[in-house]
C-alpha positions in Angstrom: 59.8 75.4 98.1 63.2 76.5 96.9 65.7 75.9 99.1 69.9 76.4 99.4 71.6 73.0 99.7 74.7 73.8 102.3 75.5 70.2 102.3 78.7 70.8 100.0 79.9 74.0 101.3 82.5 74.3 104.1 82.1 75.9 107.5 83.2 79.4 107.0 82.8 82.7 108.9 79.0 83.6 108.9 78.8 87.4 109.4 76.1 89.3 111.6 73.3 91.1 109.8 71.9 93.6 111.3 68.5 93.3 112.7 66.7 95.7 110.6 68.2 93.6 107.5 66.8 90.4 109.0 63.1 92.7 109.6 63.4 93.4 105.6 64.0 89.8 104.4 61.1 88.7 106.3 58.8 91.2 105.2 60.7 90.2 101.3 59.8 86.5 102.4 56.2 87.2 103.5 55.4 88.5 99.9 57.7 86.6 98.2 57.0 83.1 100.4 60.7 82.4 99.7 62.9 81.6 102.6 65.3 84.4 103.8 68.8 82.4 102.8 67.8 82.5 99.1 66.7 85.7 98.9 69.9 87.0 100.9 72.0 84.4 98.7 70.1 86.5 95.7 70.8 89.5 96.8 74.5 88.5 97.2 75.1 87.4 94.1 74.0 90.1 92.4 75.9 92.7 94.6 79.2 90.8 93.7 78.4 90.4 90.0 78.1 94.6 90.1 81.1 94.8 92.4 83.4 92.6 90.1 83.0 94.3 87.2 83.0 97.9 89.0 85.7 100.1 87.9 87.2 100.4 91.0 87.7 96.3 91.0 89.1 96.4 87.8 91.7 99.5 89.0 92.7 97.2 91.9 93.5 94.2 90.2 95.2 96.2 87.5 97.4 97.7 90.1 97.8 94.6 92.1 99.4 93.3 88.6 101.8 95.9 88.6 103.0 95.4 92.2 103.9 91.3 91.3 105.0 92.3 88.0 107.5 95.0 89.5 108.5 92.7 92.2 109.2 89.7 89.4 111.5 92.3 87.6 113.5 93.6 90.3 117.0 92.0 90.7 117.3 89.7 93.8 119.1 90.9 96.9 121.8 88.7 98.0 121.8 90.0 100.9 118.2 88.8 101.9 119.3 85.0 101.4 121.6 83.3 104.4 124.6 81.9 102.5 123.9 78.3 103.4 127.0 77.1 102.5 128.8 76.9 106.1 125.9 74.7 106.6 126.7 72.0 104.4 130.3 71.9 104.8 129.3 70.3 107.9 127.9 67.8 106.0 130.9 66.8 104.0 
């Protein structure tokens, strides 16, 4: 029987499903005589394969691009760094 080794992966956030989800996989697991973390680790995989090369994915990373590119080209304002300078004449 295939099964999902969890051994390597970290403790992260496990989200609810909702219980008629959890009635589908079973009934998918009855037929199927999978268990119900691969096929929901299936089904997973293939929804973000689609959603990462979905136009609107693409659109966002595009314009997340712009925003750090814009930000990397715009001149540094002085006036958002604390002139550190009285600090190390104390030193001196």
């Amino acid at each position: 029987m295939e099964r999902l080794c969890l051994k390597e992966d970290p403790r992260v956030y496990q989200p609810r499903i909702r219980a008629v989800r959890i009635r589908g996989l079973y009934e998918m697991k009855a037929v199927t005589h999978r268990p119900m973390t691969v096929l929901l680790d299936e089904a997973l995989s293939i929804y973000l394969a689609n959603f990462l090369t979905s136009p609107e994915y693409t659109e966002w990373c595009e314009h997340t691009e712009r925003q750090i590119d814009e930000r990397l080209d715009e001149e540094p304002d002085n006036d958002d760094f604390e002139d550190l300078s009285t600090y190390l004449d104390q030193y001196d």
